[in-house]
C-alpha positions in Angstrom: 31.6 -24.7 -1.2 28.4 -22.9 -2.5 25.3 -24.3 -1.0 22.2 -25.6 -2.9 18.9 -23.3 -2.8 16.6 -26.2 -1.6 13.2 -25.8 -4.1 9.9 -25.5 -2.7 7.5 -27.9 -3.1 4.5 -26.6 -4.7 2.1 -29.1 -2.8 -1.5 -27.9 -1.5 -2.2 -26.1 2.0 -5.2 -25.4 3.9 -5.8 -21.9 4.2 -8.5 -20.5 6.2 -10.8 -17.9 4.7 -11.4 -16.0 7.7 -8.3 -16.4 9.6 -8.3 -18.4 13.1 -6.3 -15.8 14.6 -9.3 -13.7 13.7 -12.3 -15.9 14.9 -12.3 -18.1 11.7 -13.0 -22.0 12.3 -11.4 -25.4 11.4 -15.1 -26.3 9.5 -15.3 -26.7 5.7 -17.0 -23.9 4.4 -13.8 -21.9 6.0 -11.2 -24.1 4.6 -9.4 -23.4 0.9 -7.2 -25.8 -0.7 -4.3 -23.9 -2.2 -0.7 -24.4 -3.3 1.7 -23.4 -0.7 3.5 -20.9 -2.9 0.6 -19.3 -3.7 -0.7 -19.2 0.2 2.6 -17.7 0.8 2.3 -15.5 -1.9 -1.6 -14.5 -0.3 0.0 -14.2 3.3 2.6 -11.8 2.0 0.9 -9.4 0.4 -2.8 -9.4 2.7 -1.4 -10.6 6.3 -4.5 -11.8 8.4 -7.1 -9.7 6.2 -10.7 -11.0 6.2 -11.8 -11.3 2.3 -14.1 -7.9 3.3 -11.0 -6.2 4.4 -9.4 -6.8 1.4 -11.8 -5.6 -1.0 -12.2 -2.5 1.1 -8.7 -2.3 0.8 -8.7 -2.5 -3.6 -11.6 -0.5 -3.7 -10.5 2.1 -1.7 -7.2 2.8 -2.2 -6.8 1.0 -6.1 -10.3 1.3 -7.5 -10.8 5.2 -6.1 -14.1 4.0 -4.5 -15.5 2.2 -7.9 -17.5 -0.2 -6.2 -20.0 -0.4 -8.8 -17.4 -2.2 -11.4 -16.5 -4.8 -8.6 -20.0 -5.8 -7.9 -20.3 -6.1 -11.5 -17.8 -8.3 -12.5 -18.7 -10.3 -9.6 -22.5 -10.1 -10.7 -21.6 -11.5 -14.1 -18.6 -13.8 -12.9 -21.1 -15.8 -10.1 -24.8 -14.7 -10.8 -25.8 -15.9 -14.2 
């Protein structure tokens, strides 16, 4: 008898922003609604990375050290 995959339920998770396991509080501003295949998907690829780690990480290793065209799209994404 073959057994049924059982589906995940895309419902939403809190995710902290800067981890707890790395300092991170329980307080809004460090709390992100997310679905929870998504989160998994974040925890799979980045672990416990802060958010600086990780664009160290890109712009080091994917971007060869382009930070300028980072802080650009962020200028024009979040600064107008």
């Amino acid at each position: 008898m073959k057994k049924k995959k059982k589906k995940l339920r895309n419902h939403q998770s809190r995710h902290h922003i800067i981890p707890s396991s790395r300092g991170g509080d329980s307080g809004l501003e460090n709390i992100a609604k997310v679905q929870s295949k998504g989160h998994q998907f974040y925890h799979a690829l980045f672990s416990n990375q802060t958010p600086d780690e990780i664009v160290d990480y890109l712009v080091n290793t994917y971007w060869n050290g382009q930070w300028d065209h980072v802080k650009r799209a962020y200028d024009h994404r979040y600064r107008k």
